[in-house]
N, C-alpha and C positions, 0 to 999 in steps of 0.2 A: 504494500500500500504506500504510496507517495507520502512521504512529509508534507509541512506546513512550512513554509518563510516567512519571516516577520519582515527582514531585510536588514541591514548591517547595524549594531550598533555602533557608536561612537568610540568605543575602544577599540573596537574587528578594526574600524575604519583607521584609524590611526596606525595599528602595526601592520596591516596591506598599501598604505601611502607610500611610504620606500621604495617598496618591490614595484612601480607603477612608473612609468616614464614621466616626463612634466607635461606639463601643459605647452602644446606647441604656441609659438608665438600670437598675437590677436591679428598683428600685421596683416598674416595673408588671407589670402582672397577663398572665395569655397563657403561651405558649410562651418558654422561656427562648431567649437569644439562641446561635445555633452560632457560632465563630469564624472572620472573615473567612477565614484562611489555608487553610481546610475549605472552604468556598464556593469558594474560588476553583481551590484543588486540584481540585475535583467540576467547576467548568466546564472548566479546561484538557485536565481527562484525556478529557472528552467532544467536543474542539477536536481534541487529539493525536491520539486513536486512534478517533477514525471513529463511536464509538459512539452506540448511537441510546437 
C-alpha cells in the first residue's frame, strides 16, 4: 500500500540544501527557475505514494 507525504520539513530541507546545485543566475532568459524544495517535494510525493 503506498504511503502518505506531508512534504519536507524544515530541517529534511536544510541538510538536502548542500547536496543541491545553486540557483542558476536570474540574468538569463527562458523559464524562471522553481525552487529546489518544490522539485524535490514533487519527486518524493511521487516515490511515497505510488503515483504514476
Amino acid at each position: 500500500m503506498p504511503g502518505r507525504f506531508e512534504g519536507l520539513t524544515d530541517t529534511q530541507g536544510k541538510i538536502l540544501q548542500p547536496l543541491l546545485p545553486q540557483n542558476p543566475p536570474k540574468n538569463l532568459k527562458g523559464k524562471p527557475h522553481i525552487p529546489w524544495r518544490k522539485i524535490c517535494n514533487s519527486l518524493f510525493w511521487i516515490l511515497i505514494t505510488g503515483s504514476r
